[in-house]
ROSE-791155 format. One record per residue (C-alpha): residue number from 1; y, x, z; residue in three letters. Coordinates in steps of 0.2 Angstrom, whole numbers. Layout:
! ROSE-791155
[NUM, [Y, X, Z], "ALA"]
...
***
This chain:
! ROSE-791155
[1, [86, 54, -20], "UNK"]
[2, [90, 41, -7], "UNK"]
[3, [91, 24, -13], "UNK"]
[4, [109, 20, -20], "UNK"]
[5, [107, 37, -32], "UNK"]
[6, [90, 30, -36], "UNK"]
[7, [98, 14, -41], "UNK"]
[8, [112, 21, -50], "UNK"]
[9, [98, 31, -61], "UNK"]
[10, [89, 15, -67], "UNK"]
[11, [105, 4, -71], "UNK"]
[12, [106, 0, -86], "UNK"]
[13, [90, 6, -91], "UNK"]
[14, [78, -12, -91], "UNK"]
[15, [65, -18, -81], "UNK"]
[16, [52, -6, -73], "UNK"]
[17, [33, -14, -71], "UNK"]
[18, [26, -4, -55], "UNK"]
[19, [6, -7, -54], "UNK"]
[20, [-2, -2, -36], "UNK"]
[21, [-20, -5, -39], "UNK"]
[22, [-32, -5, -23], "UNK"]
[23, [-50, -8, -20], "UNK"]
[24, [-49, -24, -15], "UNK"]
[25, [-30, -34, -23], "UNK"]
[26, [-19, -26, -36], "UNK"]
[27, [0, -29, -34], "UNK"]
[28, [14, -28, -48], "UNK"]
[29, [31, -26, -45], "UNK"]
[30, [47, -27, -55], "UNK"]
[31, [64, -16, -55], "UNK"]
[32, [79, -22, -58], "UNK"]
[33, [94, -9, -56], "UNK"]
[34, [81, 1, -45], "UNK"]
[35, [80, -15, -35], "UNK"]
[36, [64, -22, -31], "UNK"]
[37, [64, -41, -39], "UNK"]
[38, [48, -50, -40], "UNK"]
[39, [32, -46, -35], "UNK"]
[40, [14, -56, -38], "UNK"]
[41, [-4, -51, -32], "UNK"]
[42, [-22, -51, -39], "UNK"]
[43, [-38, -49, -35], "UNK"]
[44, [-45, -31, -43], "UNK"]
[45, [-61, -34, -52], "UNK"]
[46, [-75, -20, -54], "UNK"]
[47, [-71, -20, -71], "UNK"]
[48, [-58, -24, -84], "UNK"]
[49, [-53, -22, -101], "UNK"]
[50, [-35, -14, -109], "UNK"]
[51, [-35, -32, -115], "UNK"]
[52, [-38, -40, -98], "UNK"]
[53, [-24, -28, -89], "UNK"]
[54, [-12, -34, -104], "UNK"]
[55, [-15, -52, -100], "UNK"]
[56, [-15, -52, -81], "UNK"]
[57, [5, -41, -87], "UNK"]
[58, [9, -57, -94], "UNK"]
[59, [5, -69, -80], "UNK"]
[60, [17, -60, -69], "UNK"]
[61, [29, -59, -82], "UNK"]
[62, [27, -77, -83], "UNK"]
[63, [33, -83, -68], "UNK"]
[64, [49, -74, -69], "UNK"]
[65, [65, -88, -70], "UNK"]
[66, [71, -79, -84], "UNK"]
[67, [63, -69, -98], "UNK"]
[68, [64, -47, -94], "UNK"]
[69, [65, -34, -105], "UNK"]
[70, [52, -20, -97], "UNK"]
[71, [60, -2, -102], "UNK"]
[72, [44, 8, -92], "UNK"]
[73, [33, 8, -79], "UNK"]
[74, [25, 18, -67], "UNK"]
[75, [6, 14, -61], "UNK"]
[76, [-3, 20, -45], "UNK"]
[77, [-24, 19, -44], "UNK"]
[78, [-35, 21, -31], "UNK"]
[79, [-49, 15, -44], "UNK"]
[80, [-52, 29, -56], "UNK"]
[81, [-61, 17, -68], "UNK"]
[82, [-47, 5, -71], "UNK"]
[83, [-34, 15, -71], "UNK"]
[84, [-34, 17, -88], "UNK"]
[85, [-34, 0, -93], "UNK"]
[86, [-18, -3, -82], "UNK"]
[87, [-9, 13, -90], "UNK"]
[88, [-12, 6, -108], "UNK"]
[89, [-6, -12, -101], "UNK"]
[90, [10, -5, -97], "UNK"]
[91, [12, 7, -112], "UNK"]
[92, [12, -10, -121], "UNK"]
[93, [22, -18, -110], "UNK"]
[94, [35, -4, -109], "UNK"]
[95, [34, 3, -126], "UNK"]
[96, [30, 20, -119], "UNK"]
[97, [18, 26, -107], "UNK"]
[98, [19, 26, -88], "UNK"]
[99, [19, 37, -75], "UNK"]
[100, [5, 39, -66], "UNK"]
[101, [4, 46, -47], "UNK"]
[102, [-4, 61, -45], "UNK"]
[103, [-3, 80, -44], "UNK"]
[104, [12, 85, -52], "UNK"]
[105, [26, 70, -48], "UNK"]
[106, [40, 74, -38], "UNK"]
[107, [38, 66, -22], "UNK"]
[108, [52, 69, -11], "UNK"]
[109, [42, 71, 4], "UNK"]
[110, [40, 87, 12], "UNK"]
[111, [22, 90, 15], "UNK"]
[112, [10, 102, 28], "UNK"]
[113, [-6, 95, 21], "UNK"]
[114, [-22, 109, 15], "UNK"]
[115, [-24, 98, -1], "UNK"]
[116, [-9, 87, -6], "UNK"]
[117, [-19, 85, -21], "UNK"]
[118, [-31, 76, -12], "UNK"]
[119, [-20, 61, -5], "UNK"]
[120, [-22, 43, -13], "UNK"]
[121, [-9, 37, -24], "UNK"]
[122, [-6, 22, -12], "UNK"]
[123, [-3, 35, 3], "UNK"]
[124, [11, 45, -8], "UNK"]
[125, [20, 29, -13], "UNK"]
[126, [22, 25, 6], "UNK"]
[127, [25, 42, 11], "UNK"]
[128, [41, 41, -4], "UNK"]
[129, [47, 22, 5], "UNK"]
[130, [45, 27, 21], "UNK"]
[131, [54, 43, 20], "UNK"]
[132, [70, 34, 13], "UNK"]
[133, [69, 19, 22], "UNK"]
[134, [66, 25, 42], "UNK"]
[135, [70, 40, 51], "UNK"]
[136, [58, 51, 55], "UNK"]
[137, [47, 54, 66], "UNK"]
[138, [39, 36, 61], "UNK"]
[139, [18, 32, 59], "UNK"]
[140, [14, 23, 44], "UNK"]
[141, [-2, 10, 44], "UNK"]
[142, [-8, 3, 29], "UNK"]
[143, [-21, -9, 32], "UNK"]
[144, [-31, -13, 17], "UNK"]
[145, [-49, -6, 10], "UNK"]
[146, [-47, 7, 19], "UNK"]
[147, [-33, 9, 37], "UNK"]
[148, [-24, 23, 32], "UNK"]
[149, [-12, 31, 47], "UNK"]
[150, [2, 42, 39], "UNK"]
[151, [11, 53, 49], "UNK"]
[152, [29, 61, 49], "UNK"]
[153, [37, 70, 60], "UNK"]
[154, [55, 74, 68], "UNK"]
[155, [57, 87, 55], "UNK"]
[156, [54, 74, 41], "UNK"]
[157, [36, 82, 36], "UNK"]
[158, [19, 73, 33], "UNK"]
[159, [8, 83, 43], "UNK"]
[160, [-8, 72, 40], "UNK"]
[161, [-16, 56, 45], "UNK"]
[162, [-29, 44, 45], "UNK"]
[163, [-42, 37, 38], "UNK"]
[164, [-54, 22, 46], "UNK"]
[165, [-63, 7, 37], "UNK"]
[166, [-52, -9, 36], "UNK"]
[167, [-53, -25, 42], "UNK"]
[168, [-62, -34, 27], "UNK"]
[169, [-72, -20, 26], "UNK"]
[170, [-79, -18, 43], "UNK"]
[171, [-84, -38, 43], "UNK"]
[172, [-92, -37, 26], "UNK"]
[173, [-103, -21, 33], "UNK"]
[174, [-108, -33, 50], "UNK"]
[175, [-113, -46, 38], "UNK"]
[176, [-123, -32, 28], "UNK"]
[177, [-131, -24, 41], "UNK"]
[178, [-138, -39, 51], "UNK"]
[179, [-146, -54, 43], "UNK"]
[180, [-143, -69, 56], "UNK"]
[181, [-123, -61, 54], "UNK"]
[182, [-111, -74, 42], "UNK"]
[183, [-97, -65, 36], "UNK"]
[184, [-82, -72, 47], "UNK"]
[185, [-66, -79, 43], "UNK"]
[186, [-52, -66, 49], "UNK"]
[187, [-40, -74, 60], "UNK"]
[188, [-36, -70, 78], "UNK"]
[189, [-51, -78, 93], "UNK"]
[190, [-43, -90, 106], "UNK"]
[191, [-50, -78, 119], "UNK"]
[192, [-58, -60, 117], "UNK"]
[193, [-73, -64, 125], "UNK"]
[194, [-82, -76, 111], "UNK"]
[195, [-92, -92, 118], "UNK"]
[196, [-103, -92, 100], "UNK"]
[197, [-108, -80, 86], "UNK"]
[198, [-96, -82, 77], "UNK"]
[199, [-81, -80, 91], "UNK"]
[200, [-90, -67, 99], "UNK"]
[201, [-89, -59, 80], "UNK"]
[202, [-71, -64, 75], "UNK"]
[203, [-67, -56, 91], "UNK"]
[204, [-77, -40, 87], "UNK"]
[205, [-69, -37, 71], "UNK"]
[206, [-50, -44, 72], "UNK"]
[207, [-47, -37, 93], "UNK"]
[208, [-56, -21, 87], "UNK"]
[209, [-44, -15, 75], "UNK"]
[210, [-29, -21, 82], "UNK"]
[211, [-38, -11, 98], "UNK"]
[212, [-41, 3, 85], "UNK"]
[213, [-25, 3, 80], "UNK"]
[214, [-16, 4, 96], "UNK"]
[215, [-28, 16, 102], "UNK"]
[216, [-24, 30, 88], "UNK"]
[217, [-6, 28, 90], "UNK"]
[218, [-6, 33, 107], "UNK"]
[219, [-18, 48, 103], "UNK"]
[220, [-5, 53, 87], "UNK"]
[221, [10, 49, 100], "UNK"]
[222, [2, 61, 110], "UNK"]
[223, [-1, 74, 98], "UNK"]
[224, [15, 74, 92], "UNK"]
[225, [22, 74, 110], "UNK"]
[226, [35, 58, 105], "UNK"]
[227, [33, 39, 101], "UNK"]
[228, [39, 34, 84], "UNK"]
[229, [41, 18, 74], "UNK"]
[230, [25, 10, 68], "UNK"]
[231, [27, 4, 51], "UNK"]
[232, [14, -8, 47], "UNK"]
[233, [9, -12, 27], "UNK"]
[234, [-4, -20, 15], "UNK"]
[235, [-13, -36, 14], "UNK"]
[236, [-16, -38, 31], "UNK"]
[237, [-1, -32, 38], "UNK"]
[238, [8, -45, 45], "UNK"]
[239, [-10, -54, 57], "UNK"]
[240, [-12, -37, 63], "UNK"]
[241, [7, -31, 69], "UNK"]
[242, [6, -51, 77], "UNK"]
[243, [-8, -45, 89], "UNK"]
[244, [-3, -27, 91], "UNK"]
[245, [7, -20, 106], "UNK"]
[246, [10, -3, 94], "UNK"]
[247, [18, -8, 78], "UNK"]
[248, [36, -11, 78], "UNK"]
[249, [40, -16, 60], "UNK"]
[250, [30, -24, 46], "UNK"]
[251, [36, -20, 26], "UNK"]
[252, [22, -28, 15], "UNK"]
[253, [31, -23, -1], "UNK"]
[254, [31, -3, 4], "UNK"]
[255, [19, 4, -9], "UNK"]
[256, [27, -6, -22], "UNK"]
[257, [44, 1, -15], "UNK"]
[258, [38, 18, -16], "UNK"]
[259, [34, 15, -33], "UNK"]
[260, [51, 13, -36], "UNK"]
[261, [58, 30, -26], "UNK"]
[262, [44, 40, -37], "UNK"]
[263, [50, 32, -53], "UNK"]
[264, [71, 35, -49], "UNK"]
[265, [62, 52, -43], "UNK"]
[266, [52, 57, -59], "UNK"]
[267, [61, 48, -74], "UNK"]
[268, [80, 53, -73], "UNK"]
***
């Protein structure tokens, strides 16, 4: 369902609350007319109550100019242990229970994958934007936790990817793993080669996975014997598409937007 149908599905049918929760920050989303309207971000705590889900509902839902009448919802989890709290947030939001990504949705993505069951719920939500927003073949990185590569090719099919750690991650496991090490603040270095610990470190961590990156889109590119767009998305999407020489377009609000095309997809 491309994006005018999808729209056309959800008018007149209230707001839909879209929860992508990730290791590290968990973004909400509102649909309005299948339309992607507000969005608000919040750190994702190890833990956290039904209660606590509800309330962190209702901040969002604060900050809206006018009040909105939430008709259903749809949540996507990468942390088993609180995605139940976030379901029953939305259930009593919503007034009925959300869809939840996982085996069994629709996706709309056509898929040459050993174990589609296998693929995060964040991965599928970018796979169902991506597919309705660019034409294929296109790389998709989201750079969070985790720096997931997604690739499709000429013929519209995901025929795998990547997985590396991210950004925040690799500078907290320096930090770990050597005790005179501070963790570093993540901002590009005036010049690659560091004069001091800390450059020398800041360099490291932020030149290495824009390096990273560009390095395995040329080995996909050559895989796939074509270069394609390079769709960068996630928390640290925009610092890294400014250093890189690969990526050609940045949408931060993709997972959220797939959200959306899974719901218009899954709730007709």
């Amino acid at each position: 369902m491309r994006g005018e149908e999808r729209a056309r599905s959800q008018e007149g049918e209230g707001a839909v609350l879209a929860v992508d929760v990730g290791n590290s920050v968990t973004n909400l989303g509102l649909f309005e007319a299948g339309e992607l309207a507000a969005t608000w971000t919040a750190t994702t705590f190890e833990r956290m109550t039904a209660d606590e889900a509800r309330s962190r509902v209702a901040s969002f839902l604060s900050t809206l100019e006018e009040p909105v009448e939430v008709a259903d919802g749809i949540v996507a989890s990468v942390v088993p242990s609180l995605t139940d709290a976030w379901v029953e947030a939305v259930r009593a939001c919503a007034g009925r229970r959300p869809l939840v990504v996982g085996p069994g949705l629709k996706t709309g993505v056509k898929m040459r994958y050993n174990d589609p069951g296998e693929l995060g719920a964040d991965r599928v939500a970018d796979l169902a934007a991506a597919r309705e927003t660019y034409e294929p073949p296109f790389l998709v990185v989201d750079l969070g936790t985790t720096t997931n590569f997604e690739v499709v090719d000429a013929d519209g099919v995901f025929v795998g990817g990547i997985i590396a750690p991210g950004l925040r991650l690799a500078a907290r496991a320096v930090a770990d793993a050597a005790a005179q090490l501070a963790v570093v603040d993540l901002r590009a270095p005036a010049s690659v080669i560091g004069k001091n610990t800390r450059e020398a470190m800041r360099s490291g961590i932020v030149m290495g996975e824009v390096a990273r990156i560009d390095g395995l889109v040329d080995a996909v590119w050559r895989e796939l014997g074509c270069e394609t767009p390079v769709i960068a998305t996630g928390e640290d999407a925009r610092a890294m598409a400014a250093l890189s020489e690969r990526v050609t377009d940045v949408d931060e609000h993709l997972t959220l937007r797939g959200l959306g095309v899974l719901h218009g997809l899954n709730r007709r």
